[in-house]
PADOBA-722395 format. One record per residue: residue number from 0; residue in one letter; x, y, z of N, C-alpha, C in turn. Coordinates in nm, 4 decimals, always signed. Each point is the difference from the previous one (the first is absolute). Example, Ala and Ser with C-alpha at 12.3 -4.5 7.8 and 13.67 -1.06 7.14 Angstrom:
BEGIN
[atom 0; "A"; [+1.3190; -0.5690; +0.7800]; [-0.0890; +0.1190; +0.0000]; [+0.0900; +0.1200; +0.0000]]
[atom 1; "S"; [-0.0350; +0.1050; -0.0720]; [+0.0820; +0.1190; +0.0060]; [-0.0770; +0.1090; +0.0730]]
This chain:
BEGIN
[atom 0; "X"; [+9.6626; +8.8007; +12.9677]; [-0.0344; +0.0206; -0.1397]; [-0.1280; -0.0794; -0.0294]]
[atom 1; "X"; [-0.1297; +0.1197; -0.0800]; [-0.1034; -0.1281; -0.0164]; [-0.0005; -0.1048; -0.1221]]
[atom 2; "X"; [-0.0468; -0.0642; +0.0106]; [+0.0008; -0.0770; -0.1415]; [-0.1696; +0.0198; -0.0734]]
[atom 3; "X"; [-0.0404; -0.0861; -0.0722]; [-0.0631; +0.0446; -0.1102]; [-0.1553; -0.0295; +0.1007]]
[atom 4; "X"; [+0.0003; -0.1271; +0.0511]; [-0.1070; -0.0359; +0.0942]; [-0.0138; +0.0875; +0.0993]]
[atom 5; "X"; [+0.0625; +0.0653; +0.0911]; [+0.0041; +0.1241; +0.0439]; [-0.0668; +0.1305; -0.0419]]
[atom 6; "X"; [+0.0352; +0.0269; -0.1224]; [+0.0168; +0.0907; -0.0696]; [-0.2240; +0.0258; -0.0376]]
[atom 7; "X"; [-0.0552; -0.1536; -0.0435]; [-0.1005; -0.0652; -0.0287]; [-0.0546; +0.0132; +0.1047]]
[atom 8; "X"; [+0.0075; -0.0222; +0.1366]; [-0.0756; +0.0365; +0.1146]; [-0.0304; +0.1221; +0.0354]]
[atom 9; "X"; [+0.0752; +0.1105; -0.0572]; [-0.0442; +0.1119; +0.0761]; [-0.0061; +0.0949; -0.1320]]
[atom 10; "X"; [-0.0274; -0.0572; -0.1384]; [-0.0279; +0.0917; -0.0702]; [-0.0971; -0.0505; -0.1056]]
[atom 11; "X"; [-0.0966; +0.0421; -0.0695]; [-0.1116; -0.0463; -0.0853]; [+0.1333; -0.0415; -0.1380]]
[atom 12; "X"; [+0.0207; -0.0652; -0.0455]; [+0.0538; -0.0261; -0.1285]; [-0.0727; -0.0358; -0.1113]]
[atom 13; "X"; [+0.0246; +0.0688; -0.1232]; [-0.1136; -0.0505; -0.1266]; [+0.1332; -0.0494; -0.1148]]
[atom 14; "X"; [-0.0262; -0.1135; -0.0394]; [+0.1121; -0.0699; -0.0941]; [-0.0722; +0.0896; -0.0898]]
[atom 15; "X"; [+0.1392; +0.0423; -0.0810]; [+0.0193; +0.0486; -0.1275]; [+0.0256; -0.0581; -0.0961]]
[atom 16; "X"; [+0.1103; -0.0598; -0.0056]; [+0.0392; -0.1149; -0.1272]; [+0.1199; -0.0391; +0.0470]]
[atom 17; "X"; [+0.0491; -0.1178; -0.0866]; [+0.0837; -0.0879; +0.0376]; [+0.1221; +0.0330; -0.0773]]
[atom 18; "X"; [+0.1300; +0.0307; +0.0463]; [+0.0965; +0.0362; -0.0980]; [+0.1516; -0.0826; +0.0303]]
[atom 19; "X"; [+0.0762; -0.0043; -0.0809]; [+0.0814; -0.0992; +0.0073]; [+0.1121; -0.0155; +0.0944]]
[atom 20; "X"; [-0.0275; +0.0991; +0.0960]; [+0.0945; -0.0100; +0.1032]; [-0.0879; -0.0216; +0.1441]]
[atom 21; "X"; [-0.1420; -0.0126; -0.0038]; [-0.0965; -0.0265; +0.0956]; [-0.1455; +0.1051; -0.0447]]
[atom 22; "X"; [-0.0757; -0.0587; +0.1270]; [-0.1224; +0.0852; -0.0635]; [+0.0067; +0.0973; +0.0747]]
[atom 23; "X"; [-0.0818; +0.1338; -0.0650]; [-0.0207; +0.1282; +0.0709]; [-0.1343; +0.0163; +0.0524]]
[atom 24; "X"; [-0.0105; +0.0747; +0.0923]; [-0.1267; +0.0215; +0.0722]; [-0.0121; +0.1595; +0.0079]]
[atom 25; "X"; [-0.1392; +0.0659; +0.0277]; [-0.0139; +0.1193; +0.0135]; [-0.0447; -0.0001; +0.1835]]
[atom 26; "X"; [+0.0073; +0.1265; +0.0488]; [-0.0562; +0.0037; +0.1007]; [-0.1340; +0.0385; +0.0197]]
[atom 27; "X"; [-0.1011; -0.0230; +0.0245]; [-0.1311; +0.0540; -0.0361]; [-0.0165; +0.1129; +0.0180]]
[atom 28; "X"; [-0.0799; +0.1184; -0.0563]; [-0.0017; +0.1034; -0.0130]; [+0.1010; +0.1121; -0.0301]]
[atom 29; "X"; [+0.0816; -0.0470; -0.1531]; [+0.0964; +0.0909; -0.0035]; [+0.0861; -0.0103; +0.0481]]
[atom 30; "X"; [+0.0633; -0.1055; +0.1084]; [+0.0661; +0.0007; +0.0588]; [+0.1723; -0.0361; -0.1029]]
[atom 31; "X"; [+0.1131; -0.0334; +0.0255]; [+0.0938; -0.0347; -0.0495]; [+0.0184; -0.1674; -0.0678]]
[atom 32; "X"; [+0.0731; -0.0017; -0.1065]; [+0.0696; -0.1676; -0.0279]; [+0.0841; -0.0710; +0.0803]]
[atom 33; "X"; [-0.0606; -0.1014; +0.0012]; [+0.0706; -0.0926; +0.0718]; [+0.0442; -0.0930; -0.0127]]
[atom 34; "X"; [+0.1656; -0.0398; -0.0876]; [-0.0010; -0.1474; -0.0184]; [+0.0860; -0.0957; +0.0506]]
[atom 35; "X"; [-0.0678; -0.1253; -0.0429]; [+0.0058; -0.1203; +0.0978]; [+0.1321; -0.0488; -0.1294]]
[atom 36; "X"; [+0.1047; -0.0356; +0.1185]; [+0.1298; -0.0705; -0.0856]; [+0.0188; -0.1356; +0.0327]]
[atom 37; "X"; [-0.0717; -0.0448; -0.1312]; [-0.0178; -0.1570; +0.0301]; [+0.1490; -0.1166; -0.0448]]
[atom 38; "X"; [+0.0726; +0.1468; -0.0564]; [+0.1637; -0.0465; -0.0300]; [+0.0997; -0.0371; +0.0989]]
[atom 39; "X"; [-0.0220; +0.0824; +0.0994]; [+0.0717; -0.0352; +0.1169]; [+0.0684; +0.1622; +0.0369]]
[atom 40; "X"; [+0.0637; -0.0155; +0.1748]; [+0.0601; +0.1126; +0.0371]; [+0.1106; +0.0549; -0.1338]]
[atom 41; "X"; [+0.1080; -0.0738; -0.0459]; [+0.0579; +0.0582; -0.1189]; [-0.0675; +0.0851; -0.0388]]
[atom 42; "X"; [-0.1154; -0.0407; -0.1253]; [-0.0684; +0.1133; -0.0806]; [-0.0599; +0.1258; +0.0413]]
[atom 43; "X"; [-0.0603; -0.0328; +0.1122]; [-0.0650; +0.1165; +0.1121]; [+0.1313; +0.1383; +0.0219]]
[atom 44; "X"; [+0.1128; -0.0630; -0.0043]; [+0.1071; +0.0683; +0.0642]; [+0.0669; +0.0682; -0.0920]]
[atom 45; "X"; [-0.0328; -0.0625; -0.1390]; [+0.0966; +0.0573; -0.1100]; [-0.1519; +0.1242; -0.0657]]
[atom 46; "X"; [-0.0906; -0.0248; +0.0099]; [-0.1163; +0.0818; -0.0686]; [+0.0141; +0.1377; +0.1426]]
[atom 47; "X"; [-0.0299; -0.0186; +0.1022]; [+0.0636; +0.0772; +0.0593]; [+0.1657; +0.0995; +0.0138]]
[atom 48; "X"; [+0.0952; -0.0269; -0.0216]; [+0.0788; +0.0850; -0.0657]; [+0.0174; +0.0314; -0.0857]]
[atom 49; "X"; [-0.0774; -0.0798; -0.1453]; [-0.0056; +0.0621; -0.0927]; [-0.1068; +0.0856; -0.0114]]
[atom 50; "X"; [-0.1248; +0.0430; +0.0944]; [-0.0911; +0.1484; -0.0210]; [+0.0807; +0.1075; +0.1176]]
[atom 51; "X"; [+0.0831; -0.0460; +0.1079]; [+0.0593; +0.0938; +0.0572]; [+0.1141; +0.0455; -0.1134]]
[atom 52; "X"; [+0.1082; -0.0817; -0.0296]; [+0.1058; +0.0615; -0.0916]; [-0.0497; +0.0579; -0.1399]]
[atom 53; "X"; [-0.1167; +0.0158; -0.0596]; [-0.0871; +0.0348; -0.0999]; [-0.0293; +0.1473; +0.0649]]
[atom 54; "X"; [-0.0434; -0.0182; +0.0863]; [-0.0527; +0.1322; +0.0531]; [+0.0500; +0.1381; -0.0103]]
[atom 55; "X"; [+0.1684; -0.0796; +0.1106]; [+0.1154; +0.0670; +0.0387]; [+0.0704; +0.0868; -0.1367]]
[atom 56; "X"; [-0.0076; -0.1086; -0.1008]; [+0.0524; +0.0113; -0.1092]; [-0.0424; +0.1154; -0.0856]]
[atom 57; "X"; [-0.1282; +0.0017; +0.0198]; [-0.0614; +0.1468; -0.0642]; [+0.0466; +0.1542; +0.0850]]
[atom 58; "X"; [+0.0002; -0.0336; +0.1263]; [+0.0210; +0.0962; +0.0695]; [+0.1576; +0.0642; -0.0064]]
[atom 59; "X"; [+0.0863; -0.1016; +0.0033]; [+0.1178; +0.0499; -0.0607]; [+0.0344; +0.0862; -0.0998]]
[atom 60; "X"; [-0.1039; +0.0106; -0.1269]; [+0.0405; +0.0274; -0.1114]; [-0.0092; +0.1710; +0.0339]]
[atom 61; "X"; [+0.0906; +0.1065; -0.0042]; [-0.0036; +0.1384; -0.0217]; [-0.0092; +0.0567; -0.1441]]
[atom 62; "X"; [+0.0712; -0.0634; -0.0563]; [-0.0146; +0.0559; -0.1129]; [-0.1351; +0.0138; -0.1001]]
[atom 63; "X"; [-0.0431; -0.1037; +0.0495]; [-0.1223; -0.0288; -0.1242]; [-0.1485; +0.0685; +0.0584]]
[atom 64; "X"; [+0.0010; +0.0149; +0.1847]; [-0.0905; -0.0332; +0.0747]; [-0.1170; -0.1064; -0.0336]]
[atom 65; "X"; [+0.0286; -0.0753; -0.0255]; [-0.1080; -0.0817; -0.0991]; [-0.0913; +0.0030; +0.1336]]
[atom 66; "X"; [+0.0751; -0.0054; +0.1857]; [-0.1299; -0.0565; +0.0941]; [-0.1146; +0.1121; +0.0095]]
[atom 67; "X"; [+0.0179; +0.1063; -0.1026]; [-0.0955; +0.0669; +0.0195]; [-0.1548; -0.0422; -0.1292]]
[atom 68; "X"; [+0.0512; -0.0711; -0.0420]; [-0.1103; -0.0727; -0.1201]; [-0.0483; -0.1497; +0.0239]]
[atom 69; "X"; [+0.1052; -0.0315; +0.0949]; [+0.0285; -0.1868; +0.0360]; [-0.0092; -0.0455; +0.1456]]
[atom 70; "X"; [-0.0401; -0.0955; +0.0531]; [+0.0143; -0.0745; +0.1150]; [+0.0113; -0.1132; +0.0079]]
[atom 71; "X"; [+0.0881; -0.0370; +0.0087]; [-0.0501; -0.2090; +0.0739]; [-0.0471; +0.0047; +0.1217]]
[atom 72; "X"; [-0.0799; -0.0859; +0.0008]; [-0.0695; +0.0061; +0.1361]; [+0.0878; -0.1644; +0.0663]]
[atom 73; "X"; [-0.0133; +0.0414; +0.1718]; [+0.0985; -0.0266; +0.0700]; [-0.1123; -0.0945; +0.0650]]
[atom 74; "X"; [+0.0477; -0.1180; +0.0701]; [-0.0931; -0.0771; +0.0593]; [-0.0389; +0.0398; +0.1453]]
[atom 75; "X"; [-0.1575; +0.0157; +0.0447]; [-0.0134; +0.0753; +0.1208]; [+0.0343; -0.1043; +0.1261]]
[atom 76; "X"; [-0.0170; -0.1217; -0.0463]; [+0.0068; -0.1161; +0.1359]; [+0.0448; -0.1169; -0.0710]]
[atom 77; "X"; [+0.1093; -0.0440; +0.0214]; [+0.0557; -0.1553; -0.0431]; [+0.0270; -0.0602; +0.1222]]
[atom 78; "X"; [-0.1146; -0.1717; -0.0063]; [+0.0026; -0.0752; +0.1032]; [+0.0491; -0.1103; -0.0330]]
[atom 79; "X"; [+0.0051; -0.0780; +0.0384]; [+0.0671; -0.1688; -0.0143]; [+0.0034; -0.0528; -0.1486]]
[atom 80; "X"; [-0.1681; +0.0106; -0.0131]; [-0.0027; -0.0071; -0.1719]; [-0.1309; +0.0524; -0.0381]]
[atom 81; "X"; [+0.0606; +0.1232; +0.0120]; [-0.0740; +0.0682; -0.0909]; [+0.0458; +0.1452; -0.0005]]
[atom 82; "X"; [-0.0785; +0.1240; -0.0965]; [+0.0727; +0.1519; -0.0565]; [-0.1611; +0.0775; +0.0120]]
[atom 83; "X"; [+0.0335; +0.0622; +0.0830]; [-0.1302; +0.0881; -0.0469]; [+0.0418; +0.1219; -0.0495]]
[atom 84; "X"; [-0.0385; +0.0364; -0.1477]; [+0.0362; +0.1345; -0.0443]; [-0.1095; +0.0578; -0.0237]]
[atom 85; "X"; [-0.0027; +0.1428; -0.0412]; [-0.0835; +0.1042; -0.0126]; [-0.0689; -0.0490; -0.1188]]
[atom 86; "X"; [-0.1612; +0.0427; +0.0253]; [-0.0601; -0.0179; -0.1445]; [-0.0868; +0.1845; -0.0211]]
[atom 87; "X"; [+0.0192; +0.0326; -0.0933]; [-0.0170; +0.1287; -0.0601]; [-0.1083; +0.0068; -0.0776]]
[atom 88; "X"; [-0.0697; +0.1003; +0.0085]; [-0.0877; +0.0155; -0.1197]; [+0.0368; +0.1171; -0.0432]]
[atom 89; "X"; [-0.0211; -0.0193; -0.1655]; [+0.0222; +0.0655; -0.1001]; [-0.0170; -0.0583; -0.1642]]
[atom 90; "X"; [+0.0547; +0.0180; -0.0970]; [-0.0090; -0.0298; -0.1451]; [+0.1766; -0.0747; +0.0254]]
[atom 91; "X"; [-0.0447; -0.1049; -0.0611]; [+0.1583; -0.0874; -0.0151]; [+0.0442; +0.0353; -0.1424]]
[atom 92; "X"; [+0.1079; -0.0205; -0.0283]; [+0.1015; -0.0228; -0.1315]; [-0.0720; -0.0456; -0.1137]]
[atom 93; "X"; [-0.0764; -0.1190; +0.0458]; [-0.0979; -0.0432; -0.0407]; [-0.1143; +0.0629; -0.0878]]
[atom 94; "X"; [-0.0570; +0.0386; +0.0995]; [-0.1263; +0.1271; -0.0840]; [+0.0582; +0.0886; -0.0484]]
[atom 95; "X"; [+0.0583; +0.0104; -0.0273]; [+0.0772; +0.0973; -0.1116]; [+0.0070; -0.0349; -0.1283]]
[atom 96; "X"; [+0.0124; -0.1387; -0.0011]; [+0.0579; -0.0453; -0.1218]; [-0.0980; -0.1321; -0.0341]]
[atom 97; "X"; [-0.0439; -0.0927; +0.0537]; [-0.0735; -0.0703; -0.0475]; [-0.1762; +0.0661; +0.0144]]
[atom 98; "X"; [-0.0419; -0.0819; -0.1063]; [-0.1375; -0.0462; +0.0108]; [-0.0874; +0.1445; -0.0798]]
[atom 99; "X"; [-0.1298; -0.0082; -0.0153]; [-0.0405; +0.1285; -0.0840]; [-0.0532; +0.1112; +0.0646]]
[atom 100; "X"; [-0.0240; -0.0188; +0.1337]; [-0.0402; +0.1002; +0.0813]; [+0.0803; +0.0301; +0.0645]]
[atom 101; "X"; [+0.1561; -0.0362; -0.0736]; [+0.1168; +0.0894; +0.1015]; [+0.0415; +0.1247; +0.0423]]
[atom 102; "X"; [+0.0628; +0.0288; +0.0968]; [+0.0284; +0.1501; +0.0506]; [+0.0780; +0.0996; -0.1003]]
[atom 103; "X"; [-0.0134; +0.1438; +0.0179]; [+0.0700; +0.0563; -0.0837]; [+0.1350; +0.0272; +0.0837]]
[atom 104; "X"; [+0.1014; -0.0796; -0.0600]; [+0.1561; -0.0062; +0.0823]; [+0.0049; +0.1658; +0.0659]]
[atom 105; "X"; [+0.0705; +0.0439; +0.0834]; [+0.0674; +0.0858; +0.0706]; [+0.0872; +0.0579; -0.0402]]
[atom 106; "X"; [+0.0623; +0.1048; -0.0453]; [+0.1393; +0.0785; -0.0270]; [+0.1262; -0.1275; +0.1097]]
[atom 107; "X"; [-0.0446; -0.0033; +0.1024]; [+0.0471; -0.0505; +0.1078]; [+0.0848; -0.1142; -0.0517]]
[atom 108; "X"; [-0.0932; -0.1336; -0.0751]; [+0.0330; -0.1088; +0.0080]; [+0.1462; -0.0010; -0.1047]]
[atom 109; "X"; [-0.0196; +0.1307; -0.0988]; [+0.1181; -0.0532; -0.0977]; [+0.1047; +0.0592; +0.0739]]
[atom 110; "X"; [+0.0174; +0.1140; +0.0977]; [+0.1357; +0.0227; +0.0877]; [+0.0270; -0.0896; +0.0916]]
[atom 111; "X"; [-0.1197; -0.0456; +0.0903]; [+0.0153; -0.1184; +0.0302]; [+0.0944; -0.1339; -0.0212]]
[atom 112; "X"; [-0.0091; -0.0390; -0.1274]; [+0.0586; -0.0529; -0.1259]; [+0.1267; +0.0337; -0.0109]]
[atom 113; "X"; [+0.0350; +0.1024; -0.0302]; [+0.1329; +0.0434; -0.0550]; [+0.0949; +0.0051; +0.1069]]
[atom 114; "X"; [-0.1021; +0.0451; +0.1160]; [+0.1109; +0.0061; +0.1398]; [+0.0561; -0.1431; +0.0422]]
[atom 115; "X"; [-0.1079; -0.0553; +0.0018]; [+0.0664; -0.1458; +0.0416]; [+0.1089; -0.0996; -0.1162]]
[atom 116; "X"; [-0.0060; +0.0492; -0.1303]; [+0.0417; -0.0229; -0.0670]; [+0.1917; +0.0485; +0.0373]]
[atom 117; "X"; [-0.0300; +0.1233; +0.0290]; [+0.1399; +0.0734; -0.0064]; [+0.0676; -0.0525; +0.1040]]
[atom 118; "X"; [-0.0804; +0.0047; +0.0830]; [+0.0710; -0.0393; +0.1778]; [+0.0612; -0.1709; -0.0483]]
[atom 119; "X"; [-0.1011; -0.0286; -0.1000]; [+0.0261; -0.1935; +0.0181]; [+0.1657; +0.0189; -0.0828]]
[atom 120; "X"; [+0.0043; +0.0775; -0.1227]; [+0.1125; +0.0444; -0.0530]; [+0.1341; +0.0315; +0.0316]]
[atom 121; "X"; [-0.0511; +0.0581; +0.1317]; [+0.0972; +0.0776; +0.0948]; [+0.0982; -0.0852; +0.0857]]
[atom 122; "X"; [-0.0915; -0.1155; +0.0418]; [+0.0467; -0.0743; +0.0602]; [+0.1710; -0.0778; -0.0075]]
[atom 123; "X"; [+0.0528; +0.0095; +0.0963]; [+0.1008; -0.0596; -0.0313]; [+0.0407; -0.1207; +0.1537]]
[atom 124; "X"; [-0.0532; +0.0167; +0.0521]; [+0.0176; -0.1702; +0.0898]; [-0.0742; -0.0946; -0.0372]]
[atom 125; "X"; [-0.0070; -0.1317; +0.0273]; [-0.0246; -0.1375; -0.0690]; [-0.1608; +0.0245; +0.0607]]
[atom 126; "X"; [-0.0316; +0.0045; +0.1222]; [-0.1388; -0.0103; +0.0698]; [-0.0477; +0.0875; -0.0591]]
[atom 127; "X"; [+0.0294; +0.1729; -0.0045]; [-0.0872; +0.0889; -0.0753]; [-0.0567; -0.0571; -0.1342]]
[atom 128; "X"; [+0.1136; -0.0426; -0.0632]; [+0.0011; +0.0192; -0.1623]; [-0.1581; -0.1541; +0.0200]]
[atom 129; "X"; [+0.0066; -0.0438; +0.0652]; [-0.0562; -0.1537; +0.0106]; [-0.1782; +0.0859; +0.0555]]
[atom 130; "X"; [-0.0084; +0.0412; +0.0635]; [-0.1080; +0.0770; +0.1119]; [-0.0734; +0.0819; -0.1586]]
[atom 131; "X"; [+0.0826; +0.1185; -0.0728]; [-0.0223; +0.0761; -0.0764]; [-0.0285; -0.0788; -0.1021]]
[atom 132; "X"; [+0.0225; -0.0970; -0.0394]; [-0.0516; -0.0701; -0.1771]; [-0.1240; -0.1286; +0.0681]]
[atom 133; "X"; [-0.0372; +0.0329; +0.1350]; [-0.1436; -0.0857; +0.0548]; [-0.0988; +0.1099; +0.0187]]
[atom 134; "X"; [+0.0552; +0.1034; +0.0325]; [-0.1161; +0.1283; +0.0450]; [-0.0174; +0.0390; -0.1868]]
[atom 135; "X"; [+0.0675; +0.0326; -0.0710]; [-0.0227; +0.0197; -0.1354]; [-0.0814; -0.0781; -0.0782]]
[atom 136; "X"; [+0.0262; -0.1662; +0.0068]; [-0.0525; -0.0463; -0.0546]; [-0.1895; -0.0160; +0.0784]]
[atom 137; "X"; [+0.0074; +0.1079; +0.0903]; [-0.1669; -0.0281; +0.0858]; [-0.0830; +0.0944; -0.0513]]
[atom 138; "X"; [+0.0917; +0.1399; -0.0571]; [-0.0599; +0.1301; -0.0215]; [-0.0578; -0.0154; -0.1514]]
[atom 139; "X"; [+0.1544; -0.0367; -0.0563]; [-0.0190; +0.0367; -0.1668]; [-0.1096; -0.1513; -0.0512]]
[atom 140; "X"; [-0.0219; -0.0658; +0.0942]; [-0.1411; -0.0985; -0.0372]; [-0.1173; +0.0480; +0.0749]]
[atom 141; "X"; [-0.1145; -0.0325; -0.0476]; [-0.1466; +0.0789; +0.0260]; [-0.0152; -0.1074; +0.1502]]
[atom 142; "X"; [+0.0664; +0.0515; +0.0980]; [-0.0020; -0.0680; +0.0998]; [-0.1117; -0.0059; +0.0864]]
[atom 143; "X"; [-0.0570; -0.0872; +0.0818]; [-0.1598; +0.0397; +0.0577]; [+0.1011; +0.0414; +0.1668]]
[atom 144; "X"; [+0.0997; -0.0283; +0.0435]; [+0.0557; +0.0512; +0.1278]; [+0.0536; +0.0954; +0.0247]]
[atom 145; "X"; [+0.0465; +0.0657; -0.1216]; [+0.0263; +0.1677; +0.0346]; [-0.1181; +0.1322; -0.0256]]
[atom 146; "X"; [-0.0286; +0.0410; +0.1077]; [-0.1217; +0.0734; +0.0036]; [+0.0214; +0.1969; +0.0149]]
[atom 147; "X"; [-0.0318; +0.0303; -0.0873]; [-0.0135; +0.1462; +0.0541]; [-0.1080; +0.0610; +0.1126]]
[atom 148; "X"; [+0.1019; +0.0457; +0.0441]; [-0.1211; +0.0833; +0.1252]; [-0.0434; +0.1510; -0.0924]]
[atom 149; "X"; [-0.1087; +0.0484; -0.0285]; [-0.0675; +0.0730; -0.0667]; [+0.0644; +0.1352; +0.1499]]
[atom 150; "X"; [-0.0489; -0.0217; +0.0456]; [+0.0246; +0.1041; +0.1211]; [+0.1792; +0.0303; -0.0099]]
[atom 151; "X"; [+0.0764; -0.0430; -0.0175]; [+0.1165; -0.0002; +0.0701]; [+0.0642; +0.0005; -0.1733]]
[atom 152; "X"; [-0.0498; -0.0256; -0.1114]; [+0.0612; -0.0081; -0.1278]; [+0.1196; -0.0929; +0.0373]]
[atom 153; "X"; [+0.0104; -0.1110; +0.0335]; [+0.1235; -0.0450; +0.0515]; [-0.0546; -0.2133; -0.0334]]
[atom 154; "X"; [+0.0836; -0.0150; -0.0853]; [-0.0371; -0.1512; +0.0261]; [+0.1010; -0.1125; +0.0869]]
[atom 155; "X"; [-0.0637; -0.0775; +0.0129]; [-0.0092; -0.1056; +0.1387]; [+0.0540; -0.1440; -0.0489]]
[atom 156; "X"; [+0.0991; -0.0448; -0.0038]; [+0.0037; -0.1782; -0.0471]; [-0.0332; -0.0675; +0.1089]]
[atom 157; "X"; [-0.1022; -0.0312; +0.0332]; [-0.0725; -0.1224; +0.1383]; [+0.1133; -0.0894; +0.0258]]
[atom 158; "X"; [-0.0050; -0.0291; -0.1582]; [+0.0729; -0.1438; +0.0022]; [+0.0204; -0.0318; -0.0521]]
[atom 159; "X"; [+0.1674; -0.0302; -0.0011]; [+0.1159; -0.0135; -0.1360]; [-0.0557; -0.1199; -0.0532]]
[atom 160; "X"; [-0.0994; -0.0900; +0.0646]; [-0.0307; -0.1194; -0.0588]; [+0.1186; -0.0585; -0.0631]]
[atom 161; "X"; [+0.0917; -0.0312; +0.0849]; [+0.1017; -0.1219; -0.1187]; [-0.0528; -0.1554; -0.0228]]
[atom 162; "X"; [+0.0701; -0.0586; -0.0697]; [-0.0124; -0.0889; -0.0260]; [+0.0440; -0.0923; +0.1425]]
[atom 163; "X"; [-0.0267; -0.1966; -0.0059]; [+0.0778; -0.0294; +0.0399]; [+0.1443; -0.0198; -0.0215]]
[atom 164; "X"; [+0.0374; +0.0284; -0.1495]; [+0.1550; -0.0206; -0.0388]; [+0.0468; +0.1329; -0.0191]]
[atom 165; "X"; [-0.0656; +0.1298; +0.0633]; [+0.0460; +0.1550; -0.0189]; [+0.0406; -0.0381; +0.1226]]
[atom 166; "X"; [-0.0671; -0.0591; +0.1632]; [+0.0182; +0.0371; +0.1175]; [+0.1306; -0.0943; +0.0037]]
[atom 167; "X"; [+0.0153; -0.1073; -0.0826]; [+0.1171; -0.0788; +0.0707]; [+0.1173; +0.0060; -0.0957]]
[atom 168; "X"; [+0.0297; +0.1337; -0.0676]; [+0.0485; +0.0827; -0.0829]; [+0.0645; +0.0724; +0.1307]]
[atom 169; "X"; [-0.1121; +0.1242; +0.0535]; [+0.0433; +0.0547; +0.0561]; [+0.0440; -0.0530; +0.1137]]
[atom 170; "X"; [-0.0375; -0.1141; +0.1211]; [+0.0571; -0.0531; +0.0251]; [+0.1401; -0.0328; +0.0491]]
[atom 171; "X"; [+0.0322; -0.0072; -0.1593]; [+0.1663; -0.0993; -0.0142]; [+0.0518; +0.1868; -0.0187]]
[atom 172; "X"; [-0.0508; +0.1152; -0.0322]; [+0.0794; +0.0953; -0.0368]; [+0.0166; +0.0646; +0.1373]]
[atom 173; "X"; [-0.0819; -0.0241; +0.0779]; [+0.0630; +0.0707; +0.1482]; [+0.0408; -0.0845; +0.1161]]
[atom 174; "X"; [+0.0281; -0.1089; -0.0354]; [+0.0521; -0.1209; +0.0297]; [+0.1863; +0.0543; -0.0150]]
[atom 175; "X"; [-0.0031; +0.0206; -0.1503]; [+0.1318; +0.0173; -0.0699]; [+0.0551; +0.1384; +0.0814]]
[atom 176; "X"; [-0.1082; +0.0939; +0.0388]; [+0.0685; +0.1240; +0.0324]; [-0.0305; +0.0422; +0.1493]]
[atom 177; "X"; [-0.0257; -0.1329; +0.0329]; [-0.0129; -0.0095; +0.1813]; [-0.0852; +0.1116; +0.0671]]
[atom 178; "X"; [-0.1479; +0.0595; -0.1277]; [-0.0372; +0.0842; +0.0725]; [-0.1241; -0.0750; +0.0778]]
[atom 179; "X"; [-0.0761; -0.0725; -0.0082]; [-0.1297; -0.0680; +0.0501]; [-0.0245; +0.0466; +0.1578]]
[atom 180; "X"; [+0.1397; +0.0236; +0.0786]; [-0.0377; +0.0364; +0.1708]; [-0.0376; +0.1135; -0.0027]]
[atom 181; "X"; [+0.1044; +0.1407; -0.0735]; [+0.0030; +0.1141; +0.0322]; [-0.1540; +0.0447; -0.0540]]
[atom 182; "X"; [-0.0381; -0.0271; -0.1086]; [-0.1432; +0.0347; -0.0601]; [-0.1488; -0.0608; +0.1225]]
[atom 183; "X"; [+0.0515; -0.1414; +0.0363]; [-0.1024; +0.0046; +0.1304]; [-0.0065; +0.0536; +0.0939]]
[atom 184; "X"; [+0.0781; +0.0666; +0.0811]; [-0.0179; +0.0524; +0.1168]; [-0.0544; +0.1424; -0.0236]]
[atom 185; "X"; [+0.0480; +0.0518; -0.1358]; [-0.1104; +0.1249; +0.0430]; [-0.1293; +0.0065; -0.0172]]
């Protein structure tokens, strides 16, 4: 498994900004995010099943299909300490809604909206219901990490960005429901 110095040797890294669970880096040229978990293996491990079980979670849903409007994005390489996830271009949550030269929203974003809303509704296990009122609270705010792909009409959450007291939330909730192994190995 590499770690972050590793990771720094064989790839151009450009710091992005510093966020409260470590700093993120870009890869030069477009390349993907990469961040450094200056919290320790714990946090690394819980932000990792929580964008795999986020993911999963959309994909489950039949009724709503919301994964046809929605994605969490899944981490492409987790090393010792660190996550490299996908970075996307497109118009975020964000440009939609802030600032004066903002985008003109999408039909998309308000089904978008409602789907994840319903599915979060729907929910009836402790982890869903927990997963669904963190992905909600990312959409229905002018988020800069959920991105639409213009091509694909389909938006993208990079990154659930939790907190440090969301991750050790979730944490203690798959702690409680002994899922933390089964979500790593796939």
């Amino acid at each position: 498994m590499r770690t972050f110095a590793d990771l720094r040797a064989s790839e151009r890294l450009v710091h992005a900004r510093d966020t409260e669970l470590g700093a993120e880096y870009w890869v030069e040229g477009g390349g993907p995010r990469v961040r450094l978990f200056e919290r320790g293996a714990e946090a690394l491990t819980a932000f990792v099943v929580l964008h795999r079980y986020a993911h999963l979670w959309i994909h489950r849903d039949y009724e709503h299909d919301a994964w046809h409007l929605i994605e969490v994005d899944e981490p492409i390489e987790v090393g010792a300490d660190f996550v490299v996830m996908p970075r996307r271009a497109g118009n975020s949550i964000a440009s939609f809604e802030r600032g004066e030269d903002r985008a003109e929203p999408p039909p998309e974003l308000a089904a978008m909206r409602r789907a994840v809303q319903a599915i979060t509704a729907a929910a009836t296990e402790p982890l869903d219901r927990w997963v669904g009122e963190l992905v909600s609270r990312r959409v229905l705010d002018p988020d800069p990490n959920t991105i639409l792909m213009w091509a694909e009409r389909r938006f993208y959450v990079q990154d659930l960005a939790p907190s440090p007291d969301e991750l050790d939330a979730w944490r203690e909730a798959i702690a409680r429901h002994g899922a933390a192994s089964q979500w790593l190995e796939q």
